[in-house]
C-alpha positions in Angstrom: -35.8 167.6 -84.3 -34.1 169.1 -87.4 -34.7 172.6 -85.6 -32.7 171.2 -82.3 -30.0 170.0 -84.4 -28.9 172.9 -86.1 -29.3 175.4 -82.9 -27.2 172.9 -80.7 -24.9 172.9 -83.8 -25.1 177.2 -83.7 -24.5 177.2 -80.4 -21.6 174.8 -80.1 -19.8 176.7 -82.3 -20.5 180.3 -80.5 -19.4 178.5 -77.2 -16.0 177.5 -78.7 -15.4 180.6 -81.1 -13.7 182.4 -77.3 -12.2 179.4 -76.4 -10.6 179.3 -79.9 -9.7 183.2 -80.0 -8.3 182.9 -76.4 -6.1 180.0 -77.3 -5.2 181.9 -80.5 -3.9 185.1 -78.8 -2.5 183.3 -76.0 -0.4 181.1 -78.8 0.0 184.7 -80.8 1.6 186.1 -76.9 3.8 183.5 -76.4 5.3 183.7 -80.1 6.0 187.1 -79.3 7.3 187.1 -75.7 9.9 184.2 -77.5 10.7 186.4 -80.3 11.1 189.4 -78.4 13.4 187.1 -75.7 15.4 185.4 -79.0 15.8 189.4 -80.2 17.0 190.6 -77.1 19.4 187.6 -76.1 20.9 188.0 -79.7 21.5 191.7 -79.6 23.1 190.9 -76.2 25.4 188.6 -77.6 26.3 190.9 -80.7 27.0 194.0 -78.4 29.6 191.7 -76.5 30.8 189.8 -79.7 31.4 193.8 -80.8 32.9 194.8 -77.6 35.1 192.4 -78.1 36.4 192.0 -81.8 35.6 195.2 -82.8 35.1 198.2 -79.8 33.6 200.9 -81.3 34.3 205.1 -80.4 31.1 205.9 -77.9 29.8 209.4 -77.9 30.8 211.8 -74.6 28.4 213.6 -73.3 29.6 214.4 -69.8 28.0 217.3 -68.0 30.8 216.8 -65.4 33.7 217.8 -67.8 32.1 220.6 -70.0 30.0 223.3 -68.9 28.0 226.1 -70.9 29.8 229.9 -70.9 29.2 232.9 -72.3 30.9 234.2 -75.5 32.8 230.8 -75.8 29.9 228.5 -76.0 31.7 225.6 -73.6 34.5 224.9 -71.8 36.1 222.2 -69.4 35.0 222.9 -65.8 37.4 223.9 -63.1 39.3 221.7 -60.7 38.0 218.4 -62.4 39.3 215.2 -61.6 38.1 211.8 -63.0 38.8 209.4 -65.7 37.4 209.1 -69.6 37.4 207.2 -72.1 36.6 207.7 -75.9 37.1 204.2 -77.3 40.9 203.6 -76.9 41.8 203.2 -73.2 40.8 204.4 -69.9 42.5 207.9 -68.7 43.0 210.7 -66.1 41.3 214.3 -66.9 42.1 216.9 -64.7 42.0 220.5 -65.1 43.1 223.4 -63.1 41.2 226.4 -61.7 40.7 228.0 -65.1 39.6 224.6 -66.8 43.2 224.3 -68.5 43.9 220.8 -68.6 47.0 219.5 -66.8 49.0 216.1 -65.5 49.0 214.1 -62.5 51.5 216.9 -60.5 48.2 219.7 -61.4 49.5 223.1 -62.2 53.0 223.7 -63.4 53.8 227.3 -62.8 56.9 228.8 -64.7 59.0 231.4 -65.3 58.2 231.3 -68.8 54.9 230.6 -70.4 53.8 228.8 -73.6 49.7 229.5 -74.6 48.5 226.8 -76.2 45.3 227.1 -78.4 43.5 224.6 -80.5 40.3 221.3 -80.3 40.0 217.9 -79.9 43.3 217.4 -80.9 45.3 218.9 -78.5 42.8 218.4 -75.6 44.1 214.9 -75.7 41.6 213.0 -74.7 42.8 209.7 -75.9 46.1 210.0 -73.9 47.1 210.6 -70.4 48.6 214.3 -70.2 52.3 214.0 -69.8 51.9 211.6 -73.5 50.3 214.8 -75.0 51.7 217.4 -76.9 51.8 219.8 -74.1 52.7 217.4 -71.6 55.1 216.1 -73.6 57.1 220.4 -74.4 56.3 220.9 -70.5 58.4 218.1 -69.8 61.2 218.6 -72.4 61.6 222.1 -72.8 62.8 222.9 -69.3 65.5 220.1 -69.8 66.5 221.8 -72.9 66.7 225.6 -71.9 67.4 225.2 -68.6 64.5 227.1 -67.4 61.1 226.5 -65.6 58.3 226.5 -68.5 55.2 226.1 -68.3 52.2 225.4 -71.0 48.9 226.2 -70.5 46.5 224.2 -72.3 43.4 225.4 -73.2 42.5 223.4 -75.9 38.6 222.3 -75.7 36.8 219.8 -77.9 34.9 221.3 -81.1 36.7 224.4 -80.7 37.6 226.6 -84.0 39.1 229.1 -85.1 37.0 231.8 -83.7 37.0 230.1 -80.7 41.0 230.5 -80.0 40.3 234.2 -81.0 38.2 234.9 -78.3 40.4 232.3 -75.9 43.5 234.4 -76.7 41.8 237.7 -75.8 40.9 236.5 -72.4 44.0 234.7 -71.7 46.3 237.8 -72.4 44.2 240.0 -69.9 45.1 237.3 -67.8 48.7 236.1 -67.2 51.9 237.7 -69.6 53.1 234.7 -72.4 56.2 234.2 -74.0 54.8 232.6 -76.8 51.0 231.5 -78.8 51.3 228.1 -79.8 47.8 227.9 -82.7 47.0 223.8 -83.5 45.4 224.1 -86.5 43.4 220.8 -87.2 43.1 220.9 -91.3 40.2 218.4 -90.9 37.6 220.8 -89.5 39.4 224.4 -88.4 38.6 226.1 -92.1 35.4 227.9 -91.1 33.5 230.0 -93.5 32.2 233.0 -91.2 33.2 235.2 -88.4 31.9 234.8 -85.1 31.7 237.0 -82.2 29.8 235.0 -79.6 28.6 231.7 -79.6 25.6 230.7 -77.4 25.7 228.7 -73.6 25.7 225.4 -74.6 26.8 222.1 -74.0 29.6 220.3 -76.6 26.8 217.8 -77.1 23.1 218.5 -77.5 20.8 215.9 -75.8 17.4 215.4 -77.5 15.0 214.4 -74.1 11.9 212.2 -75.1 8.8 213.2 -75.6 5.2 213.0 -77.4 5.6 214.2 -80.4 3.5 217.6 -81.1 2.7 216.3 -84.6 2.8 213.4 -87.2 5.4 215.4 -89.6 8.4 213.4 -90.4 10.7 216.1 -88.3 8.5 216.1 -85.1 8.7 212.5 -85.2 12.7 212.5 -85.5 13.0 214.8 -82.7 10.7 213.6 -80.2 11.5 209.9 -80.4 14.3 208.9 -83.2 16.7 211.6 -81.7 16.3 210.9 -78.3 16.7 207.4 -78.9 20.0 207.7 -80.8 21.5 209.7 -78.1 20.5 207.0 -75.4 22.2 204.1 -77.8 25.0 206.0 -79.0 26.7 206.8 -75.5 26.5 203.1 -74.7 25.9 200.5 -77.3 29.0 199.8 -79.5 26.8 197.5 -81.8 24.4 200.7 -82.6 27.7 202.8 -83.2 29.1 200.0 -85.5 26.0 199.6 -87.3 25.7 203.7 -87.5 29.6 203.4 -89.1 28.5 200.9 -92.0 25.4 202.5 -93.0 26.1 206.5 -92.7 24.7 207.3 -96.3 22.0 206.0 -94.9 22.1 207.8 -91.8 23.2 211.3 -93.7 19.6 211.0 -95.4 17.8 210.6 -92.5 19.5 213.3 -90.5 20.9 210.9 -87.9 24.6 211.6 -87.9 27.1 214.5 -87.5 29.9 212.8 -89.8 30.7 214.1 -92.8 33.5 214.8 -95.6 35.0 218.0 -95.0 34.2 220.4 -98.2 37.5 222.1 -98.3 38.9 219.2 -99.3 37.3 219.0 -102.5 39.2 220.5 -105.9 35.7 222.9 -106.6 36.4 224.2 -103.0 39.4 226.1 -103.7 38.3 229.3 -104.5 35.9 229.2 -101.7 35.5 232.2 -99.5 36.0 229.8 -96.1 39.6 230.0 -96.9 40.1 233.9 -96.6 37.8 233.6 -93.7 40.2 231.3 -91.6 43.2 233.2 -92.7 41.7 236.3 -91.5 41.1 235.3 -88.2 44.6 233.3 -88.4 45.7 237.3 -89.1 44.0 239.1 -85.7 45.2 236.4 -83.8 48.6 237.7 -85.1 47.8 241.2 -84.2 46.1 240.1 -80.4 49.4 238.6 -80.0 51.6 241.3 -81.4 49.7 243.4 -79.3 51.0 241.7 -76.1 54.7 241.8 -77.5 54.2 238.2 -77.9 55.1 235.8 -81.1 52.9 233.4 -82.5 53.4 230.0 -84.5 50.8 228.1 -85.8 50.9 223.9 -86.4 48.7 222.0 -89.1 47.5 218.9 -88.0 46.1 216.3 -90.4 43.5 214.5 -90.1 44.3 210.7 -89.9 42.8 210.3 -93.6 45.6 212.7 -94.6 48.1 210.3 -93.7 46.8 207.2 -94.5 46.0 206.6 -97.5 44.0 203.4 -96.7 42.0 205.3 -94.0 41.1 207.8 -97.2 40.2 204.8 -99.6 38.2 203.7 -96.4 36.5 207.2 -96.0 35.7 208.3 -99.5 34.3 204.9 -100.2 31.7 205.1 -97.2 30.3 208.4 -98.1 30.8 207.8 -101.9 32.5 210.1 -102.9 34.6 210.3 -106.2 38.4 210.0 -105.3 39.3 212.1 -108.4 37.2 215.3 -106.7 39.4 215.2 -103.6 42.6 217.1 -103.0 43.7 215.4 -99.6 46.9 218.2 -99.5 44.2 221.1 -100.7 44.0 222.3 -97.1 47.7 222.5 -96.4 49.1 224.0 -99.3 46.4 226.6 -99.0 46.4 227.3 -95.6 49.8 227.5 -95.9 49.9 229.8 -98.5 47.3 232.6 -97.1 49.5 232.5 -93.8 52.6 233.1 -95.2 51.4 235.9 -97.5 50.9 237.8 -94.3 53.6 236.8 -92.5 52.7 234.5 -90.2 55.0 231.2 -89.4 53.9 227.8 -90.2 55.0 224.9 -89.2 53.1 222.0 -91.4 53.2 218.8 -89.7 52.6 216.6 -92.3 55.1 215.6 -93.8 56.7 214.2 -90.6 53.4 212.0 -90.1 53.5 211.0 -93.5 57.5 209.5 -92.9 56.8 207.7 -89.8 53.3 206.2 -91.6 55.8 204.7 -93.7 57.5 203.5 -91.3 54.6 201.7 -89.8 53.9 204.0 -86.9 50.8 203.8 -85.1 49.6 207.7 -85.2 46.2 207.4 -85.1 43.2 205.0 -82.7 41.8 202.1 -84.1 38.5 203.3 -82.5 39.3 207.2 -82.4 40.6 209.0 -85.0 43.1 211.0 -82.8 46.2 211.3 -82.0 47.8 208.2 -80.5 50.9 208.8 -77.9 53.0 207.6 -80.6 51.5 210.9 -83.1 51.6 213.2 -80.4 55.6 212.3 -80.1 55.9 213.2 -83.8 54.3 216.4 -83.6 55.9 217.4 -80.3 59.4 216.3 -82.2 58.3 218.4 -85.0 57.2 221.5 -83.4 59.8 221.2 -80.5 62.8 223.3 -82.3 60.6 225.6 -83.9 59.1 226.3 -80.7 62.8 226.6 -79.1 63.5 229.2 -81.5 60.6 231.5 -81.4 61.7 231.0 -77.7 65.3 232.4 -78.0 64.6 235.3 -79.8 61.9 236.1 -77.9 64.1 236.3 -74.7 66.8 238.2 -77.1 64.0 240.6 -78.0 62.9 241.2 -74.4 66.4 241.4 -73.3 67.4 244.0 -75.9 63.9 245.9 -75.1 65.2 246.0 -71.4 68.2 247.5 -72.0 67.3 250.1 -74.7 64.8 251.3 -71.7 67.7 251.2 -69.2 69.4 253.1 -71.4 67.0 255.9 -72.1 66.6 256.0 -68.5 70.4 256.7 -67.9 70.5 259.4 -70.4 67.3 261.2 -69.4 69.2 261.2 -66.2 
């Protein structure tokens, strides 16, 4: 009886042990599904809170706008017509047949020609064209001189020095200028070597997923935490946000492309990057000269430049010791290396700093460009300067013609 006791005991509890583990991982399911639905309805509601309150710059990586090339890396495309927007407002991007970008009226021919060189900064994404620096001199410099001018804007996004170089070369071959307009944006145009080529590819590298090969920390990165971050960051402005407030973090991983320029740190300024640039600054000179045609250059600065709270703001997220920075290092060096080898410079600087002051809006809240209101005050700046090299240009031409009509007539 004793026996029959205990073995229906034994096997009353074996019966319900499944019915218990079912119930417990059915239970263990359905905590999960309802933290997994909490999780997602939250992050919803945070990516629309920070849509909202706080938009954030998204990254561009549009296959439509720049295309791979040979010798210069990238480029616009030809003949593109569509809209983009990097975080500020939505605008027009059209280009012409060589991938210059131009206004809503396309291609302004001229009987006077202005090459414009330089990155981000002058490609003008956050504005429409005509509220751009070049569309802003095409418009006003014809009312000025009375003639039909016409800029060609070749400016491309993550563009350098070495990268105008090569742009000038091909350029020249290809239409006659009256004069080389260089943007040089201090915040990222001091380079330290010489290139000759750069490789075919895109602006923006996309990391596809994948299995990873191995179980080493960089396999790992690049097969899943890469290709995950490029998915987020080209549409979630919560990831983008929460990438802004922890980039130290970020920096140590390898996850993020930001970082504080080194030239503008006091132990920089004997660095070799500086001769580098000016060097290259110099054979544009001589490309140019060899063409008959003059060249200016224009320092832009970077929005932390300007502002000194948008400094405070930068050297506090990447930690870095106020009293090692020399925000004006890059100008008055620059500067200096140009004009040693006679090379004009116009410094805009000083004219942003003034209208700061005066509690003009230069710069995005979400991108750090140029707003319309900044690309006024360097068009203003530049404008006369640009008038000048202009008039004696034409004086120069003029005077060349008539020498060579007058050696003609004597010959005769």
């Amino acid at each position: 009886m004793l026996l029959t006791s205990v073995c229906s005991t034994a096997e009353s509890r074996f019966m319900g042990r499944p019915k218990i583990t079912r119930q417990l991982m059915r239970q263990i399911a359905v905590n999960t599904a309802l933290v997994l639905a909490a999780g997602t309805v939250g992050l919803v509601i945070a990516e629309v809170a920070v849509r909202m309150v706080a938009p954030q710059q998204l990254i561009l990586k549009r296959p439509d706008i720049w295309m791979p090339v040979d010798t210069l890396g990238w480029q616009h495309r030809p003949n593109v017509q569509t809209t983009v927007n990097t975080g500020e407002r939505t605008v027009r991007l059209n280009t012409d047949r060589e991938g210059f970008r131009v206004g809503e009226r396309g291609r302004v021919d001229g009987d006077r020609r202005i090459l414009l060189l330089g990155d981000s900064f002058m490609e003008a994404l956050q504005v429409e064209y005509e509220q751009s620096v070049a569309g802003l001199l095409e418009q006003r410099l014809p009312e000025l001189t009375g003639e039909r001018i016409a800029v060609r804007n070749t400016a491309v996004g993550a563009w350098d020095p070495n990268h105008y170089l090569m742009q000038l070369r091909r350029s020249l071959t290809q239409e006659s200028y009256d004069l080389v307009v260089v943007a040089f944006f201090l915040g990222n145009d001091v380079v330290s070597r010489r290139v000759e080529q750069f490789e075919r590819r895109p602006p923006a590298e996309v990391h596809p997923f994948r299995l990873p090969r191995s179980l080493t920390a960089r396999e790992v990165k690049d097969a899943w935490l890469y290709p995950i971050n490029d998915f987020l960051e080209i549409r979630s402005h919560l990831f983008t946000l929460f990438k802004a407030r922890a980039q130290t973090l970020l920096m140590r991983v390898g996850l993020t492309a930001r970082y504080f320029p080194p030239h503008f740190l006091k132990k920089r300024a004997g660095a070799k990057e500086w001769q580098v640039t000016a060097e290259i600054c110099h054979e544009l000179a001589d490309v140019a000269a060899a063409h008959n045609t003059p060249i200016v250059f224009v320092l832009v600065p970077a929005s932390y430049q300007v502002d000194r709270e948008a400094f405070d703001h930068y050297v506090r997220g990447f930690d870095i010791d106020p009293a090692a920075v020399d925000i004006a290092q890059p100008n008055r060096i620059v500067s200096e290396l140009l004009a040693a080898r006679n090379l004009e410079v116009i410094d805009v600087s000083p004219a942003m700093e003034r209208a700061n002051a005066k509690g003009v809006k230069l710069y995005g809240d979400v991108d750090p460009h140029l707003s319309p209101e900044g690309h006024v005050v360097v068009q203003q700046t530049v404008e006369p300067h640009i008038l000048r090299a202009l008039q004696q240009a034409k004086i120069e031409k003029t005077g060349s013609h008539l020498t060579h009509a007058t050696h003609a007539g004597t010959s005769r």
